[in-house]
Structure formats: C-alpha cells, structure tokens
C-alpha positions in Angstrom: -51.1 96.4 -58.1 -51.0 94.3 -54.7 -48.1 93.5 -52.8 -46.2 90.3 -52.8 -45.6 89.0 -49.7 -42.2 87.8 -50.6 -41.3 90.7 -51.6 -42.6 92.3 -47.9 -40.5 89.3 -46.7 -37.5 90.6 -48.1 -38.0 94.0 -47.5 -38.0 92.7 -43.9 -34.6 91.1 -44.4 -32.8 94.0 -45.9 -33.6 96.0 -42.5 -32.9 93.3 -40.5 -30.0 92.6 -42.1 -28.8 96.2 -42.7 -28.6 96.6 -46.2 -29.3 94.6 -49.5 -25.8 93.3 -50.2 -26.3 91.4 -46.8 -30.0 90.3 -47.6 -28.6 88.7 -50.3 -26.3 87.0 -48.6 -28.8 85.8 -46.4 -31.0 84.6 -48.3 -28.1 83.2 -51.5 -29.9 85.2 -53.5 -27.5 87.6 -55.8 -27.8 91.6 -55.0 -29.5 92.8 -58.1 -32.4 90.5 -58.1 -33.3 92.5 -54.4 -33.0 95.8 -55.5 -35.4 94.8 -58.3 -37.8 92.9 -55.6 -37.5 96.1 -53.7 -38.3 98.4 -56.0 -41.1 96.3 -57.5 -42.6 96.1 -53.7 -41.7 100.4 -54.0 -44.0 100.7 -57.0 -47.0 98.5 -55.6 -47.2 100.8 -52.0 -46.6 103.6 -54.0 -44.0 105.3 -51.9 -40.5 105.1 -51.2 -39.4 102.7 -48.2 -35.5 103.4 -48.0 -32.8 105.9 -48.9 -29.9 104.1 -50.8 -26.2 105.4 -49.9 -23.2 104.1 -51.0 -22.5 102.8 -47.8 -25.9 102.0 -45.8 -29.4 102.2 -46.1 -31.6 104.5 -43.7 -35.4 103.7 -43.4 -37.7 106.5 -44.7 -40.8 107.8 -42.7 -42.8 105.5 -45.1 -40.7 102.5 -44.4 -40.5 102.9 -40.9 -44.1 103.0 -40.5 -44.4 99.7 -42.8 -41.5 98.0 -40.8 -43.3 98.3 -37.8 -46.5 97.2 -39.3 -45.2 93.7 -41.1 -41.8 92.8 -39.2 -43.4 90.7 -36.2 -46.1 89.5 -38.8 -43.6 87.7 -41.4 -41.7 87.1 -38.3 -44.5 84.4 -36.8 -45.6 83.5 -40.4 -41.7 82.2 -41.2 -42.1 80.7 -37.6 -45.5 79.2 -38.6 -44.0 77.6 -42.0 -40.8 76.4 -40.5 -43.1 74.4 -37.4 -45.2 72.8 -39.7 -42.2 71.7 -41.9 -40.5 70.7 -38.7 -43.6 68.7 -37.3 -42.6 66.9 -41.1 -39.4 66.6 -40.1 -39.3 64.9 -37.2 -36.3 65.3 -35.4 -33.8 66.3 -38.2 -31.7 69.5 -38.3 -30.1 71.9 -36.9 -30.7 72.7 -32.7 -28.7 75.8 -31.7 -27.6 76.4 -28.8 -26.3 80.3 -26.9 -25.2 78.8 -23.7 -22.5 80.5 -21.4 -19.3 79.1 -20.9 -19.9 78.5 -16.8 -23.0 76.6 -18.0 -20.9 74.0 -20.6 -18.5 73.1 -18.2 -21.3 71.7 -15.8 -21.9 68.1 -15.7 -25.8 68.8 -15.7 -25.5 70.3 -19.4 -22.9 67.4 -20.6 -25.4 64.9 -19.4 -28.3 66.9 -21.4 -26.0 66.9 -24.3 -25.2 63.3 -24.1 -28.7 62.1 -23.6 -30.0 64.2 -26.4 -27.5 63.1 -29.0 -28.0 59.7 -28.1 -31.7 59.5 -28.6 -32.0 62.1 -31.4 -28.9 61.1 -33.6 -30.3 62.8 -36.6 -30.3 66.1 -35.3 -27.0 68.0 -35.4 -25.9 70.2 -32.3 -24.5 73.6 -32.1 -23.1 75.3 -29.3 -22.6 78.7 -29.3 -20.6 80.4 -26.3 -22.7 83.5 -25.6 -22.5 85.0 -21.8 -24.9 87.9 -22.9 -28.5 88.2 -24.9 -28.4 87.6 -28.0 -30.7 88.4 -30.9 -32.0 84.7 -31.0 -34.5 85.6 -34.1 -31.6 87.0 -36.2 -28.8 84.6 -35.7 -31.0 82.0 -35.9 -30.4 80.4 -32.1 -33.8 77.9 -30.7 -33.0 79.3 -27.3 -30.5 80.2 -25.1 -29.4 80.0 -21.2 -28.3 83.0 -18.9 -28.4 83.8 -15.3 -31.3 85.9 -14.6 -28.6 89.0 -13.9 -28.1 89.2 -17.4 -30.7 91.8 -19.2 -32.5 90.6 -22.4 -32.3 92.6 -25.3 -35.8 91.4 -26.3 -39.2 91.8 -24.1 -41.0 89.3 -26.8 -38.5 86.0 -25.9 -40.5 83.8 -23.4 -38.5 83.2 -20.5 -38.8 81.1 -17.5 -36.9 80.3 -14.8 -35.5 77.0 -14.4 -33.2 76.9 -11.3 -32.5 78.9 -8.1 -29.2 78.4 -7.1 -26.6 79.4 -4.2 -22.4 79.8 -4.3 -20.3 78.9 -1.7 -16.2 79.8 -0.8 -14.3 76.5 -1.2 -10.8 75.0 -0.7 -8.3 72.4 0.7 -7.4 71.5 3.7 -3.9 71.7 2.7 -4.3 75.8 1.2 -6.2 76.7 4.3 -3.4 75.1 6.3 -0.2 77.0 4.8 -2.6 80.7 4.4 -4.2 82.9 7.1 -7.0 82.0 9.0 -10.2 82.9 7.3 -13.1 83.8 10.0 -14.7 86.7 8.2 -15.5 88.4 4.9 -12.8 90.6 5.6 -10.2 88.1 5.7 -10.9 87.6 2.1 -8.6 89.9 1.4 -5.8 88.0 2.2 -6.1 85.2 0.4 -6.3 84.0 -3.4 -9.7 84.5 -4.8 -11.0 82.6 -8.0 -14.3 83.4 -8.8 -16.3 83.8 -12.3 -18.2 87.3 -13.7 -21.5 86.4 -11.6 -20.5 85.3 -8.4 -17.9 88.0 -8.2 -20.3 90.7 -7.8 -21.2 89.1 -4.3 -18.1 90.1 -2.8 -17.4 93.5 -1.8 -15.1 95.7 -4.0 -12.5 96.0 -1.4 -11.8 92.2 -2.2 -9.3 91.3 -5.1 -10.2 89.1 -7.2 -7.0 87.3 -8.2 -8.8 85.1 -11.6 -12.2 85.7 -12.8 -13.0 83.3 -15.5 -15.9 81.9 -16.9 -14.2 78.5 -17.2 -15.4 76.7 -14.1 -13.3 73.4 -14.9 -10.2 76.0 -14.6 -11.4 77.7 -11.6 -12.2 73.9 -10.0 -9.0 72.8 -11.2 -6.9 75.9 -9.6 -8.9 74.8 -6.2 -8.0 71.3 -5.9 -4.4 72.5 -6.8 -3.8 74.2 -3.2 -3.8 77.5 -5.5 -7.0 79.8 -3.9 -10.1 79.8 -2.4 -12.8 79.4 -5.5 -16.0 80.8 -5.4 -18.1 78.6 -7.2 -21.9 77.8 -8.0 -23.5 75.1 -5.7 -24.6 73.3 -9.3 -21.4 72.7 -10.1 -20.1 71.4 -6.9 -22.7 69.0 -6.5 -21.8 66.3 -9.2 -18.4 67.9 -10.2 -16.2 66.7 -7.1 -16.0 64.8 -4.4 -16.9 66.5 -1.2 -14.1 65.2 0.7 -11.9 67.0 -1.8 -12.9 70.7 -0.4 -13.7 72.2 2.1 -16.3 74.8 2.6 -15.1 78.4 3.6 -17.0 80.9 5.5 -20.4 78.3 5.9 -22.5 80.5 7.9 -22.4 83.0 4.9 -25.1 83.0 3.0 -24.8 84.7 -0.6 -27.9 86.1 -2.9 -29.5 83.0 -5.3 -29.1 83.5 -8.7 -31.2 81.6 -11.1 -30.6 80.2 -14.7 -33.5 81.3 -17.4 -33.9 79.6 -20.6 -35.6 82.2 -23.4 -36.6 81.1 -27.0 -38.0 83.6 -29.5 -41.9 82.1 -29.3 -43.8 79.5 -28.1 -46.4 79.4 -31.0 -43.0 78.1 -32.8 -41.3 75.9 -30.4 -40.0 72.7 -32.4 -40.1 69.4 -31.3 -36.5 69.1 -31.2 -36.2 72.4 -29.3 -39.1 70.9 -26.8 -37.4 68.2 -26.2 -33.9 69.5 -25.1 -35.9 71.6 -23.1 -37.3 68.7 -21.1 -34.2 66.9 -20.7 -32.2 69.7 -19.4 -35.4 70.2 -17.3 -34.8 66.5 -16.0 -31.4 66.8 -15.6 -31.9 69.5 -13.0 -34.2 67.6 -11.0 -31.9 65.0 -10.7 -29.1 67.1 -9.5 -31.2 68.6 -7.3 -32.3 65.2 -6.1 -28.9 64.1 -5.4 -27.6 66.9 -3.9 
C-alpha cells in the first residue's frame, strides 16, 4: 500500500504543531479524522511513527527518521503550490510582517507602508511586533526585519543585509545648559540616559541607563522635552527631526555600525507581493540615505 502524501503532509503538521488536537486546529480539520489519517499513513510504512500520551506526543525512532527525511520536502512543495497559486493571484492576500518596534516607529518603514498600500490595495497588511527570530515557516510570517545582533533560530532563512547604520548621543541646547558638562564617556554617568535594547549595549556597564525602550517616538519625544540625552539610531534622526532641534553629544565618538537584515523562509517561494515590499523598503533606504 503506498503512502499518501497528504497524509505525509499531515503527519508533518502534527510534529510541527505538537500534537494532533493542534494539527487539527491548524488545518480546521476535526481531531478524529487525523488520528485516522495517521494511522492509515502507520499502516502503509509499516511501523509506528509516534507515541500517544494523554498529554503530548513524542516521536519514535521510526518517525524521527521519517521527519527528517520529508519535513523540508512538503515544506518547499506547500511553498511550490502556494507560488504558483500566488503568481494567479496577483497581488491579493495576506503580507505579514515580524518587524521590531524601533523599526515601525521610523519614518523609512511608514513611507514603505504607505507606498505599498497605496499601490497594492488588494492586499491586506499585518504587522507583527517581533524584536527576536521568529519561526517565520510556522507562524506563517513572508519575512521579517532585525538588527544583525539578533541570532536567527533558522540557518535555512535567506538573509541579507540591507543597511549599515551608526548611533549618535543627542540633546537640547536647553538640557545641556541646566546639566553638567559632558566632555567624555565618563561624564555619561551623570546625566539622563534614554537609549533602546541595541544601542545600549555600546555604552559601558558603569553607565545607567535611566529608560530603555524600544519605542523610538518615546525616546525622541523625552529628548526634545529637555528630559535626557537619547541615544538614538542615525536612521531615525535623519527624516524624524529637524536638526536644529538637537544637538549632537560627544561627536568625536564614534560607536560600532549595526546593520538591519531582512530574512524570509526561501527564495524559490518568494511571492510577488513579498518581492515587492522588499523593493520598496529597499528604495526607501536609498532615499534616506540620499537625503541624509
């Protein structure tokens, strides 16, 4: 008796989901009709693939083996289907998006996000606030954004880096005036320090950090309010204020680049609609750069 490859499909589900109940979720399917699917894929291989508990499922030697062999293969088949109905398509559907939250406060990713919607209005748009990897392939995410700091839980994702970019100290005239003179690292310590997670890890222990928050509109905010010195990405700064507003502490510093990647699951797979959020964000960049 051969194997049916939905059944393999499903299999695949029920260990990347955890357990059966949840497959069936997954998929709206109801929980009996995969445990029969299961055991009918059971009978065909001729051996026993998981261990049923009342709480969990655990993989047996067998299924192991076979979960190595077919995951990554129904993996780029589901990918394969899903392009060719997308290339259908058109641009309609979902895009989702794993962005961090210092990223969606930028003016470069609220252009994107403006420019897309506008020429793509069938598509629908969602953002997901994610600061570390996420499994893109099992919650269903086109790609995601992170600094290049971050680790990836998945060597497959293609990643490239988009962006190399600095941070500077900045403040008013008016809270340098009424605080301590700031000549050196050191004097860090004596002031108010706003910073988010990635930039903080610049500055030396010894320095408190009096706010860290990924909200950059908060942190920017807080500056222009006479209430710290805000240590900030150059990205940001470059469309989000007026120069004249701040003023740049501690110039002759110069802190480590960081650089934003953009990962997605596969090329093979890439949709059009992903492709070409890709290349606007792409654009945008340029023309920040360009204007800075």
């Amino acid at each position: 008796m051969k194997a049916n490859f939905d059944d393999i499909r499903l299999f695949s589900q029920i260990v990347l989901h955890g357990g059966i109940s949840a497959a069936a979720k997954a998929n709206d399917m109801q929980r009996s009709k995969v445990s029969r699917r299961l055991k009918a894929l059971e009978f065909s291989l001729g051996s026993e693939l998981l261990i049923r508990t009342t709480r969990n499922i655990e993989l047996t030697e067998s299924g192991r083996h076979f979960y190595e062999l077919v995951a990554k293969q129904v993996y780029h088949i589901e990918q394969g289907v899903e392009a060719l109905q997308e290339s259908q398509r058109d641009f309609n559907g979902i895009l989702r998006l794993a962005i961090p939250s210092a990223l969606m406060s930028s003016s470069i990713f609220n252009s994107t996000i403006d420019d897309y919607s506008a020429q793509f209005p069938n598509v629908q748009i969602e953002i997901e606030n994610h600061q570390d990897s996420v499994d893109l392939k099992r919650y269903g995410f086109d790609l995601q954004i992170l600094p290049n700091v971050v680790e990836v839980i998945d060597d497959s994702y293609i990643q490239f880096n988009l962006l190399q970019y600095g941070s500077r100290l900045v403040a008013t005239k008016q809270y340098l005036e009424s605080h301590p003179f700031c000549d050196t690292l050191n004097d860090l310590k004596l002031h108010r320090i706003l910073s988010n997670r990635y930039s903080a890890d610049f500055l030396d222990k010894s320095i408190k950090i009096h706010l860290k928050s990924d909200d950059l509109n908060l942190l920017l905010k807080l500056a222009l309010q006479h209430r710290g010195i805000a240590f900030l990405p150059d990205i940001y700064l470059t469309r989000s204020v007026d120069d004249s507003s701040l003023v740049h502490v501690l110039p002759d510093v110069v802190f480590p680049k960081l650089s934003l990647t953009m990962l997605y699951p596969s090329a093979n797979s890439l949709s059009k609609k992903t492709r070409s959020f890709i290349d606007l964000f792409k654009l945008n960049l340029e023309q920040s750069i360009s204007i800075g």
